[in-house]
C-alpha positions as CSV (number, residue, x, y, z in Angstrom):
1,X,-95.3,-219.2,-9.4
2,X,-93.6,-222.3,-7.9
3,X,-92.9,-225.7,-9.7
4,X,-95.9,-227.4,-9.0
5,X,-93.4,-230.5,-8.4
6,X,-91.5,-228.5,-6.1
7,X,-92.2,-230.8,-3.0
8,X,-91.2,-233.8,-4.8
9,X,-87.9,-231.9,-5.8
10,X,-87.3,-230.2,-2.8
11,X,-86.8,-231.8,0.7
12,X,-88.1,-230.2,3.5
13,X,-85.8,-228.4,5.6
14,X,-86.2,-226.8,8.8
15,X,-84.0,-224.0,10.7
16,X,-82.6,-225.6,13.5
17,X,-84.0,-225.1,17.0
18,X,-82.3,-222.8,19.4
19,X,-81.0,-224.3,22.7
20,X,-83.4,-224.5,25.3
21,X,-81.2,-222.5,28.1
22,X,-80.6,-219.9,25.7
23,X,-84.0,-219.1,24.4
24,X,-85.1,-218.7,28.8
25,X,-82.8,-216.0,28.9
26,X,-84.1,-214.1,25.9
27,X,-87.4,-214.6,25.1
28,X,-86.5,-214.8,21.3
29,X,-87.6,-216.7,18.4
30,X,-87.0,-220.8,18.8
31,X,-86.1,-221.4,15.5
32,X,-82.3,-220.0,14.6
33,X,-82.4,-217.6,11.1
34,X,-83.2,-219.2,7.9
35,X,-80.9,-218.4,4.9
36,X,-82.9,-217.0,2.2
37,X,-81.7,-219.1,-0.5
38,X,-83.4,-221.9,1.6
39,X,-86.3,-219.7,1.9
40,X,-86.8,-219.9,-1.6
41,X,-86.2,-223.6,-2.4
42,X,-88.9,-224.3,0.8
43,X,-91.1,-221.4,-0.7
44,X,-91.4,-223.3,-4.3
45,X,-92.2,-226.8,-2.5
């Protein structure tokens, strides 16, 4: 289980946002691949 603190701890982060002309061309995700040792400092906030 997560710190129940976590989000006090822990800023929020976000993947960064793909550019707009590329994600037109590819109808991919927006959002750029998120490491996983940030997924699991976001996933105990």
């Amino acid at each position: 289980m997560g710190d129940p603190r976590g989000f006090i701890k822990h800023d929020r982060l976000l993947p960064d946002r793909r550019a707009v002309p590329v994600r037109l061309r590819d109808w991919k995700e927006v959002y750029e691949p998120f490491a996983e040792d940030h997924l699991r400092t976001q996933a105990s906030r």
